[in-house]
C-alpha positions in Angstrom: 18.7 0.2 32.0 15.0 -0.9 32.3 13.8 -3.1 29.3 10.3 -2.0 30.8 11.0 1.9 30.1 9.3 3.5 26.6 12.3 5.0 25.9 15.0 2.6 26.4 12.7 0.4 24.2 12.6 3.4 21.8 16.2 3.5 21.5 16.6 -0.6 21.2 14.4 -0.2 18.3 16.3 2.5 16.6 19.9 0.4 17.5 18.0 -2.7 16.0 17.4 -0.4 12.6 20.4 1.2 12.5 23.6 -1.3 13.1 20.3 -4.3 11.5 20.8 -6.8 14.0 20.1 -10.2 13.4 18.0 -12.5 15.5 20.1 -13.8 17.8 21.8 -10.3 18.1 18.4 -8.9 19.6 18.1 -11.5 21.6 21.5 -10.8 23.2 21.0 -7.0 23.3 18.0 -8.2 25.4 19.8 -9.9 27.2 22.6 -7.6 27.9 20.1 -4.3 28.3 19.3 -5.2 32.4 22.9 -5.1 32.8 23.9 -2.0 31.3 24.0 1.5 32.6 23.5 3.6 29.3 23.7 3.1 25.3 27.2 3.0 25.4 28.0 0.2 27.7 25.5 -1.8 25.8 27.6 -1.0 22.7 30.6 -1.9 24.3 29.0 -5.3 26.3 27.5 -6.2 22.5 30.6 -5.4 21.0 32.9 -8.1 23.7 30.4 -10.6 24.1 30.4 -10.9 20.4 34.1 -11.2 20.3 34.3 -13.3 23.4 35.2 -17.2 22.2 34.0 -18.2 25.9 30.6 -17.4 25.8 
């Protein structure tokens, strides 16, 4: 997804509001977006790296 589109920022802002993600969660949602196809691989790539020991 591009970081740089109005409405994939639209729709990080409504993730950020609706699961109220801490700081460093928004920073890895940024971080994650770029690699993501849609909303629900960046679910699921918040949801591993979060519960990944290794990273």
């Amino acid at each position: 997804m591009d970081i740089n589109d109005k409405s994939v920022l639209e729709m990080l802002n409504k993730l950020i509001a609706i699961d109220r993600l801490n700081k460093s969660q928004i920073l890895q949602m940024v971080d994650l977006v770029s690699l993501s196809n849609d909303i629900n691989d960046l679910k699921d790539n918040l949801k591993w790296e979060s519960s990944n020991p290794y990273h």
